[in-house]
DSSP file (Angstrom, degrees, kcal/mol; ACC not computed):
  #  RESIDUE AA STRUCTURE BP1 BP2  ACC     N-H-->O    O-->H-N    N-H-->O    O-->H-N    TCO  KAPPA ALPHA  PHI   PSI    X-CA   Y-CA   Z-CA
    1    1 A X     >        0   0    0      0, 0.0     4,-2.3     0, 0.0     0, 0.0   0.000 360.0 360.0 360.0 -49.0   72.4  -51.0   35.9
    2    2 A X  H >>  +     0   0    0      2,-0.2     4,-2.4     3,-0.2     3,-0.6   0.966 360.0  43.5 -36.6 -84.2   69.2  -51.3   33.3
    3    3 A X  H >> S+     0   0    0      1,-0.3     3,-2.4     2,-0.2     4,-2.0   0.780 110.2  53.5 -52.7 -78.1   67.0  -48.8   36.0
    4    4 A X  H 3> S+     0   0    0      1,-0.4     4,-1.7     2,-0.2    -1,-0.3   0.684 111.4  44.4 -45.7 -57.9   69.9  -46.3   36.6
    5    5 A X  H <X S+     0   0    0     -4,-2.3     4,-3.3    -3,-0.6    -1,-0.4   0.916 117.0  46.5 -49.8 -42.2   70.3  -45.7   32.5
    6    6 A X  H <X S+     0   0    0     -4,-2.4     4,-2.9    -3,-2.4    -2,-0.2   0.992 115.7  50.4 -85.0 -56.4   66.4  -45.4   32.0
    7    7 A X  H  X S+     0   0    0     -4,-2.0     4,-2.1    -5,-0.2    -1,-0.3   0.828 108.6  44.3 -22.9 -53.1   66.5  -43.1   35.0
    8    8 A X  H >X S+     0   0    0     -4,-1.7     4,-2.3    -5,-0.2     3,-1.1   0.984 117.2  53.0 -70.7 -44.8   69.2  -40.8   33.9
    9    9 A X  H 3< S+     0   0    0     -4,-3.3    -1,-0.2     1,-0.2    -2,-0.2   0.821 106.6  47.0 -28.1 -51.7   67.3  -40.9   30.5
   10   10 A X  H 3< S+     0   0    0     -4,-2.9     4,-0.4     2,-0.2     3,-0.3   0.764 115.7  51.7 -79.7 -31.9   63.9  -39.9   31.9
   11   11 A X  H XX S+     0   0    0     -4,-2.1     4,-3.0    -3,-1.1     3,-0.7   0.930 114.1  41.3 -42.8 -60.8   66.2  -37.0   33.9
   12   12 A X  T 3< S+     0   0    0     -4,-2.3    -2,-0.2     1,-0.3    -1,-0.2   0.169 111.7  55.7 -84.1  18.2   67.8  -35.8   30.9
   13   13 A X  T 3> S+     0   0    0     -3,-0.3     4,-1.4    -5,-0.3    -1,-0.3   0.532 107.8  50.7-113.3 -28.2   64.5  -36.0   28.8
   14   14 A X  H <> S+     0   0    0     -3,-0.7     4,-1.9    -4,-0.4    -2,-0.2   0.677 108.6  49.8 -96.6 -33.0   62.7  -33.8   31.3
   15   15 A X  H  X S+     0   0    0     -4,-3.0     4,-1.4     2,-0.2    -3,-0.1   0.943 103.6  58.4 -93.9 -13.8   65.2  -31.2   31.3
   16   16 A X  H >4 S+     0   0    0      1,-0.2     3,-0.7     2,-0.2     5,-0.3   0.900 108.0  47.2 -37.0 -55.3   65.2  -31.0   27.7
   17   17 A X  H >X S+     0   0    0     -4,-1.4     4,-1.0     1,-0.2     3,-0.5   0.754 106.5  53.5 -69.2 -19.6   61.4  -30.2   27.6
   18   18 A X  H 3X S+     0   0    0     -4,-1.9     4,-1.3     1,-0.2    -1,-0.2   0.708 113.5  47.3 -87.2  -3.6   61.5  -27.5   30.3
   19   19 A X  H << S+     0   0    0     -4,-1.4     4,-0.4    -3,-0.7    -1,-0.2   0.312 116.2  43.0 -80.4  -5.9   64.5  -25.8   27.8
   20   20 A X  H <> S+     0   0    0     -3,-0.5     4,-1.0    -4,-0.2    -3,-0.2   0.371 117.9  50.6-123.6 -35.7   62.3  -26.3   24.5
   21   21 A X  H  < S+     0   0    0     -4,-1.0     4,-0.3    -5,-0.3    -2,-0.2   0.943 109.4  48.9 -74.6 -50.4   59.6  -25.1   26.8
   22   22 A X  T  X S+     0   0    0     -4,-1.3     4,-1.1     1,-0.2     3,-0.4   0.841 107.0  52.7 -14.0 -76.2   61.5  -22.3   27.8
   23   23 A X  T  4 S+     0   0    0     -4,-0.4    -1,-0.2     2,-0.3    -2,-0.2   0.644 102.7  61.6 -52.6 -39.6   62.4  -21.2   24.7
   24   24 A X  T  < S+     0   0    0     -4,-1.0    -1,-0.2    -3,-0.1    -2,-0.2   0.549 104.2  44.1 -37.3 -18.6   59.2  -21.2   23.8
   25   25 A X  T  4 S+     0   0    0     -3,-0.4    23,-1.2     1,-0.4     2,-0.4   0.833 123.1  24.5-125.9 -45.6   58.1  -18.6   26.3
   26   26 A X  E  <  +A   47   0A   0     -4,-1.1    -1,-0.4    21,-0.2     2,-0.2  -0.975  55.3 169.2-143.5 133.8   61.0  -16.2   25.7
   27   27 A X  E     -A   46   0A   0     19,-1.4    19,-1.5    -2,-0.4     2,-0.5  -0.853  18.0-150.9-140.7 147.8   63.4  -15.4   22.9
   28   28 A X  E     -A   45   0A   0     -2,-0.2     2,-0.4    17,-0.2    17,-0.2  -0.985  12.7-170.0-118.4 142.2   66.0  -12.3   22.5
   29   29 A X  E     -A   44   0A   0     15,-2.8    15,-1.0    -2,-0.5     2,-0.4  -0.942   3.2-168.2-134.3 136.2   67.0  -10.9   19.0
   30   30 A X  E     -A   43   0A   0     -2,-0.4     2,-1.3    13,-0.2    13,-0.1  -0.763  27.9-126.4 -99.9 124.0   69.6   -8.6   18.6
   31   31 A X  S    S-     0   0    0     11,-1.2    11,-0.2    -2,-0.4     2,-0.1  -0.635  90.2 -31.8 -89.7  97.1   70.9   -6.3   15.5
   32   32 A X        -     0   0    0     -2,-1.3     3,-0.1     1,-0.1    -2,-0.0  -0.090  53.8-123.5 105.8-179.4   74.2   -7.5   15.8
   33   33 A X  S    S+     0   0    0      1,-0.2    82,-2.1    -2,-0.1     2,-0.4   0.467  90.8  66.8-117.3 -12.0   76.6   -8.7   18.5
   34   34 A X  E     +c  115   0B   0     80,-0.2    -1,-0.2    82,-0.1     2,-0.2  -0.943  61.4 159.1-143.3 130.2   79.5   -6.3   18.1
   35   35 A X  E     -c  116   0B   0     80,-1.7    82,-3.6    -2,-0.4     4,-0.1  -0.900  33.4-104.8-145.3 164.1   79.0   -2.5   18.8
   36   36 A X  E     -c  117   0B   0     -2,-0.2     2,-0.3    80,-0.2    82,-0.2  -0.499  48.0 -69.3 -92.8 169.4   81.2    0.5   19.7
   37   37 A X  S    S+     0   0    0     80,-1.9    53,-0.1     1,-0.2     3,-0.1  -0.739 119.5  34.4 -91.4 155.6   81.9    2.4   22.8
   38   38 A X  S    S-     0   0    0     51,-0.4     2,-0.2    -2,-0.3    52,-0.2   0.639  98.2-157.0 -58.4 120.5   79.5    4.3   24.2
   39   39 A X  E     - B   0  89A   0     50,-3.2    50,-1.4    -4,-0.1     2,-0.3  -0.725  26.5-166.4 -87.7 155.0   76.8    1.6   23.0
   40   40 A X  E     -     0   0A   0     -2,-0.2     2,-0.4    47,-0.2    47,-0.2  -0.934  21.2-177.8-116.8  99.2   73.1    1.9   22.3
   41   41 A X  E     - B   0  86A   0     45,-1.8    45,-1.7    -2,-0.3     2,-0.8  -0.754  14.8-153.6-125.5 147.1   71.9   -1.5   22.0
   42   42 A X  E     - B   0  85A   0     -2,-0.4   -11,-1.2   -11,-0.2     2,-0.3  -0.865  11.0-156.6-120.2 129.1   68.5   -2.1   21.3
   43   43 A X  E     -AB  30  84A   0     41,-2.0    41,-2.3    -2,-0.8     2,-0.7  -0.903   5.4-159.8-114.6 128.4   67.2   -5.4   22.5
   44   44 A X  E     -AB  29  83A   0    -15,-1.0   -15,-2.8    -2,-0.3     2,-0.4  -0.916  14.3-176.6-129.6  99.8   64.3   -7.0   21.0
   45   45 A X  E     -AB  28  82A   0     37,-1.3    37,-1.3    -2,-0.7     2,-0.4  -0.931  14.3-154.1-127.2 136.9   62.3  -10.0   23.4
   46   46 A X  E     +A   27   0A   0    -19,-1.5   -19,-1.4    -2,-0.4     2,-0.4  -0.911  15.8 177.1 -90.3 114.9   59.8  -11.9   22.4
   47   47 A X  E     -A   26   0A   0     -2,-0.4     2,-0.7   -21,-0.2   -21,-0.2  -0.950  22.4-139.5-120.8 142.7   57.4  -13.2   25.2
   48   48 A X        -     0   0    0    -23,-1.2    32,-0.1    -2,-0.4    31,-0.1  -0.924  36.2 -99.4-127.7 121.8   54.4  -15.2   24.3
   49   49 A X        +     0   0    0     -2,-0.7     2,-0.4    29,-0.3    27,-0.2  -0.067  48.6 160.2 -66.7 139.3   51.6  -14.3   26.3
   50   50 A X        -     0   0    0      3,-0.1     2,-1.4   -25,-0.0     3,-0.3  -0.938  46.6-126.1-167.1 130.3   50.5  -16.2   29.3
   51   51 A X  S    S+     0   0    0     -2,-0.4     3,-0.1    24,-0.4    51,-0.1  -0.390 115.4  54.8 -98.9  68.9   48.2  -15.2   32.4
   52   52 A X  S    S+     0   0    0     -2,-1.4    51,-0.5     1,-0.2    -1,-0.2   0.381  80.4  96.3-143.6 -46.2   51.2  -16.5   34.5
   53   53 A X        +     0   0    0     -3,-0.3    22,-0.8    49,-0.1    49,-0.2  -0.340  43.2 152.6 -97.2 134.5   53.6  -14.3   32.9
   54   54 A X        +     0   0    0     47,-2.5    19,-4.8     1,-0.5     2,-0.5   0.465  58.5  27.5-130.3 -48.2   53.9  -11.0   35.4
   55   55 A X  E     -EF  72 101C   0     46,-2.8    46,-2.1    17,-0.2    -1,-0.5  -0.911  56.2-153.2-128.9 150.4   57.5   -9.3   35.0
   56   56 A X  E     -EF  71 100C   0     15,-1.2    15,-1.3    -2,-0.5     2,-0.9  -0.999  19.9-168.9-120.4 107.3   60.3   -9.1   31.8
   57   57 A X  E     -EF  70  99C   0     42,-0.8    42,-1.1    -2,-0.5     2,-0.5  -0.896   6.5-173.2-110.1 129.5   63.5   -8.7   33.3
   58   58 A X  E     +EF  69  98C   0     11,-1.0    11,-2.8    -2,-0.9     2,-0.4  -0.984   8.3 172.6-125.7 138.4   66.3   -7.8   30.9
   59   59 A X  E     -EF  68  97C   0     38,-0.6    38,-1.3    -2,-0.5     2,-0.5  -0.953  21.1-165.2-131.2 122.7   70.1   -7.7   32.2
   60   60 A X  E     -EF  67  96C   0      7,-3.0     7,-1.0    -2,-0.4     2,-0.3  -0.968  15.8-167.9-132.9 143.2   73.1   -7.2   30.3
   61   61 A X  E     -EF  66  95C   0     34,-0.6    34,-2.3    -2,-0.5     5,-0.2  -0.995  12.2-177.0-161.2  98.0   75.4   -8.2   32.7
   62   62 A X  E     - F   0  94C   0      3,-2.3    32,-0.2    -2,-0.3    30,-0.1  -0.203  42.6 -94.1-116.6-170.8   79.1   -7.2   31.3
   63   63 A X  S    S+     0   0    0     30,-0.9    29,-0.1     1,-0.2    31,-0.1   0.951 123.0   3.2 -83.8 -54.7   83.1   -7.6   32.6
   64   64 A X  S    S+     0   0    0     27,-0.4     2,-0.2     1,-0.2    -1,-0.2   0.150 126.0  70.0-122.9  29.8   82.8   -4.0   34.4
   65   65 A X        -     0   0    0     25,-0.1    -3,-2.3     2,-0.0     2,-0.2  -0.844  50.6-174.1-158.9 110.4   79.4   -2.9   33.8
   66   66 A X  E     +E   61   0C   0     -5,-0.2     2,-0.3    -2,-0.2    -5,-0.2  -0.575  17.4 158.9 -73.2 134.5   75.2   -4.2   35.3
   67   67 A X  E     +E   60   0C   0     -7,-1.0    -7,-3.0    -2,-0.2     2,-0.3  -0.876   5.3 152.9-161.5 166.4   72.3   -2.7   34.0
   68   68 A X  E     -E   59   0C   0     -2,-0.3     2,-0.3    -9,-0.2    -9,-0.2  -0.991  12.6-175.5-164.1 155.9   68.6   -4.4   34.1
   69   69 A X  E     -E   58   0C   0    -11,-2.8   -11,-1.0    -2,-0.3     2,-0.2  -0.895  15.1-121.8-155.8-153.4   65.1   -3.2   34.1
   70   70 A X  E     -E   57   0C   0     -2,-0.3   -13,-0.2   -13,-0.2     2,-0.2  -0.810  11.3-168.6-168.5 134.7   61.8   -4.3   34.4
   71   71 A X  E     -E   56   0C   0    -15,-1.3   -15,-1.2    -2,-0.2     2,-0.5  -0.449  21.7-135.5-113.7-176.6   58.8   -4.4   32.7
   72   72 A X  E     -E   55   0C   0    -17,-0.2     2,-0.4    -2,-0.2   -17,-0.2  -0.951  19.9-135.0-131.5 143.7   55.8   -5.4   34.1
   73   73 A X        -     0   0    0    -19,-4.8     3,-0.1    -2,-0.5     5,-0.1  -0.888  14.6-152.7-118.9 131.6   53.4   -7.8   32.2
   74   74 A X    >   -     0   0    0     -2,-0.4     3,-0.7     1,-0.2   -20,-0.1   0.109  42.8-131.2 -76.7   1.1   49.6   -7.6   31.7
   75   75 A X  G >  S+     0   0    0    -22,-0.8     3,-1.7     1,-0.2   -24,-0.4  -0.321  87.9   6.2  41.9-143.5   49.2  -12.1   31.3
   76   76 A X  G 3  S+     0   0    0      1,-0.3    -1,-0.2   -27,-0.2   -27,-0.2   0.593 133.3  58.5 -33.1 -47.1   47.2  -13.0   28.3
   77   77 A X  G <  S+     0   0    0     -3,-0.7     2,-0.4   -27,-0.1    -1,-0.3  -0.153  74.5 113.0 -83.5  25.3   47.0   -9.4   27.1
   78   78 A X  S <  S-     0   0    0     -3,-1.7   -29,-0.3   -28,-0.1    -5,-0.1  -0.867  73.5-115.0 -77.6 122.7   50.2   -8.5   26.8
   79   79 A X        -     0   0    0     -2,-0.4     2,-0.2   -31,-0.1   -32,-0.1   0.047  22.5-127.3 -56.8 177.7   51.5   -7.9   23.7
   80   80 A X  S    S+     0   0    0    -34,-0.1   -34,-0.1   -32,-0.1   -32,-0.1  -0.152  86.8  69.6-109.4-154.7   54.5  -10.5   22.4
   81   81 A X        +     0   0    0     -2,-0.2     2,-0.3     1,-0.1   -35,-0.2   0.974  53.0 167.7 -56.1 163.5   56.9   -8.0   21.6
   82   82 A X  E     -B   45   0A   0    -37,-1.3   -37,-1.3    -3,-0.0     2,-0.2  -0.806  16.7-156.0-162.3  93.7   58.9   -5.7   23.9
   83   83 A X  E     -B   44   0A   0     -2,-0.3     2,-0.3   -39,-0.2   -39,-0.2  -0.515  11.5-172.2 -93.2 144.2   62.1   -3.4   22.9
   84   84 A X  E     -B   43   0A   0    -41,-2.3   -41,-2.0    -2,-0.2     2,-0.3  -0.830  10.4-146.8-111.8 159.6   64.5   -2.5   25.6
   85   85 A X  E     -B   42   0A   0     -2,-0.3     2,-0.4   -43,-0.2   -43,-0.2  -0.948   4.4-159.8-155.8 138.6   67.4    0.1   25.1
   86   86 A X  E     -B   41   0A   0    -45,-1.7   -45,-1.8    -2,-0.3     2,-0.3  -0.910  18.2-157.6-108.9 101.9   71.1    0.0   26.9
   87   87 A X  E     -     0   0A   0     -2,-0.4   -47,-0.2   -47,-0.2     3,-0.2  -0.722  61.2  -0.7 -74.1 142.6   72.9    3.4   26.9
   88   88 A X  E    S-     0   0A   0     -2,-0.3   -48,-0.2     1,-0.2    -1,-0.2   0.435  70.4-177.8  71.5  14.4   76.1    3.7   27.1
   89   89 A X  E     -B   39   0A   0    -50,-1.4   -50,-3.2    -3,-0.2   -51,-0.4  -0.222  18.7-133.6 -71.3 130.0   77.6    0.7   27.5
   90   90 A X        -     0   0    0    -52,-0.2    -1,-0.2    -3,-0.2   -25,-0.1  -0.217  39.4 -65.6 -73.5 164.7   81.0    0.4   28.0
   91   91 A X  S    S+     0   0    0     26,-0.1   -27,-0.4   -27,-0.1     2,-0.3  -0.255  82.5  93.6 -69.6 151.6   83.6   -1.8   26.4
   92   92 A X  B    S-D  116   0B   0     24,-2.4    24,-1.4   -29,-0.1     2,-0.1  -0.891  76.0 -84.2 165.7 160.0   83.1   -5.5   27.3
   93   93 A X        -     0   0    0     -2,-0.3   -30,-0.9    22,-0.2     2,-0.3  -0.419  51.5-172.2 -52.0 155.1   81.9   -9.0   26.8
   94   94 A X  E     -F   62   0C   0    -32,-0.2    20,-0.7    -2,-0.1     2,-0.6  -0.906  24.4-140.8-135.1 172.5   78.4   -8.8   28.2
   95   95 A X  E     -FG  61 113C   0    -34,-2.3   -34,-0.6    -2,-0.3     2,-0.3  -0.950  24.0-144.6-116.2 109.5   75.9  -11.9   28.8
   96   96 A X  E     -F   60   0C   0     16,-1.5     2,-0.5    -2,-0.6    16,-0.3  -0.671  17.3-160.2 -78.5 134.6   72.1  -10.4   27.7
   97   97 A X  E     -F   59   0C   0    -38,-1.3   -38,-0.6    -2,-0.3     2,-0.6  -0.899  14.6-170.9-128.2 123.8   69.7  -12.0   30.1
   98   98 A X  E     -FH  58 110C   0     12,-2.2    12,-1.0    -2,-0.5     2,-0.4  -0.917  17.4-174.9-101.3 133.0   65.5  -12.3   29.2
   99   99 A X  E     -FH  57 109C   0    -42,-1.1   -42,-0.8    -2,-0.6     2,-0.3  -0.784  18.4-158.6-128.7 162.2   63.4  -13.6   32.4
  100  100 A X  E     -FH  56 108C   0      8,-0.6     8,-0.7    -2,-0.4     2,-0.3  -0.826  18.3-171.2-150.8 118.8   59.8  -14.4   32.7
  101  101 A X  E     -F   55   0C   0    -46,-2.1   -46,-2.8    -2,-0.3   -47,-2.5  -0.951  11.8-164.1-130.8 155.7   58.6  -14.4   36.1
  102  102 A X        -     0   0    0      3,-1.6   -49,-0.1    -2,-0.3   -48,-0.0  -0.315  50.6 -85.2 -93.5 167.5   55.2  -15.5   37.6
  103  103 A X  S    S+     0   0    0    -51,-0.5     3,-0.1     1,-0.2   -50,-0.1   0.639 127.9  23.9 -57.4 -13.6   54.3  -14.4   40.8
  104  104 A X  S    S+     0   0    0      1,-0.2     2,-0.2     0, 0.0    -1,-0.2   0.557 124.1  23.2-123.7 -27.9   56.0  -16.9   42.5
  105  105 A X  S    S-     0   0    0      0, 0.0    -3,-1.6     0, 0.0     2,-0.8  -0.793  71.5 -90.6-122.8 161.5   58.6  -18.0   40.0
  106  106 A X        -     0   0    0     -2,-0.2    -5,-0.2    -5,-0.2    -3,-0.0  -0.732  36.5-173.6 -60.1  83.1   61.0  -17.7   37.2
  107  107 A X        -     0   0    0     -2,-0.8    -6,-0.1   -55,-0.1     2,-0.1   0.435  55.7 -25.8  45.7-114.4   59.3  -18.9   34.0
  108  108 A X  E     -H  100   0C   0     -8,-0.7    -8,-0.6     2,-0.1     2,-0.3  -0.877  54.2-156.2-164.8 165.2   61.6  -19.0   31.5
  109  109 A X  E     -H   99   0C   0    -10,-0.2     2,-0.2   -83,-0.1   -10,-0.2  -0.975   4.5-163.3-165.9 158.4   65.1  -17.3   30.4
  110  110 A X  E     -H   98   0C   0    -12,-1.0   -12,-2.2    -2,-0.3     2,-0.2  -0.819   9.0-141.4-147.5 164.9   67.1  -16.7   27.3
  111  111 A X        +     0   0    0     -2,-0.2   -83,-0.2   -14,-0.2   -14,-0.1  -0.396  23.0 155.4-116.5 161.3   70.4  -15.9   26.5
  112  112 A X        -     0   0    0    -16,-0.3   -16,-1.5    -2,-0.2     2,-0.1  -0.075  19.0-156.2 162.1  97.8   72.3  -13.9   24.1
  113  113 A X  B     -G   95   0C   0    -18,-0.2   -18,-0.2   -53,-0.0     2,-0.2  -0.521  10.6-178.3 -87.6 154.5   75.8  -12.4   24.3
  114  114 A X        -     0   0    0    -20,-0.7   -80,-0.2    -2,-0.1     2,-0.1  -0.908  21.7-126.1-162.3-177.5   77.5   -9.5   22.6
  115  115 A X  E     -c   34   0B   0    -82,-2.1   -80,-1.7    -2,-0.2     2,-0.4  -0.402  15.2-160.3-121.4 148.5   80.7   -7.7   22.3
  116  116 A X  E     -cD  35  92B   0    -24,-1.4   -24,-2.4    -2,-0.1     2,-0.4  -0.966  22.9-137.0-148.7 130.4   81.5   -3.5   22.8
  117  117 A X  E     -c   36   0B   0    -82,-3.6   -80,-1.9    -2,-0.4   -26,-0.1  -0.750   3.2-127.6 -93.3 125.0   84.1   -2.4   21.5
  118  118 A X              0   0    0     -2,-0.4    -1,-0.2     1,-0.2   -81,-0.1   0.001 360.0 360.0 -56.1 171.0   86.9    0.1   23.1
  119  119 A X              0   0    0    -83,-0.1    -1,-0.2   -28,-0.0   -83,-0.0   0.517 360.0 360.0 -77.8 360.0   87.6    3.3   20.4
């Protein structure tokens, strides 16, 4: 019983640091969560520079509406901020999504919701 506890511990201790590492490696901030329709929402990610670090994918990823892009990253000599802008978003929930990919992997990711409002 003793092993099983220390186990789950040593699980749930490990994914805590790759989520504090995570966060570390990419952050979104937003001016505001709640915008009108058509929105223009200007998205603001912070990525902290890495010779790993290859692509920024940003998604807002809504109830009836995708959009993404991608930027492509320079490793060490990238700068740490990086604005995106969403036209036209229609009304919805959406879920804003930040990635960090390596060549081989994803990174890191952050989170960040907000809200568009019908007229």
């Amino acid at each position: 019983m003793k092993r099983r506890t220390v186990a789950l511990l040593v699980v749930l201790a490990a994914a805590l640091v790759a989520r504090v590492a995570a966060a570390d490696i990419v952050e979104i901030r937003l001016h505001g969560h709640y915008f009108s329709e058509p929105a223009t929402v200007q998205i603001t990610v912070m990525v902290e520079p890495d010779a790993a670090n290859r692509v920024l994918r940003v998604e807002a990823d809504g109830d009836q509406m995708y959009r993404s892009t991608d930027v492509e990253l320079s490793g060490n000599t990238e700068s740490r901020v990086h604005t995106v802008e969403f036209r036209n978003l229609e009304a919805g929930a959406y879920v804003l999504r930040a990635e960090v990919l390596s060549a081989d992997k994803v990174r890191a990711v952050a989170t960040s919701e907000l809200m568009v409002t019908g007229r």
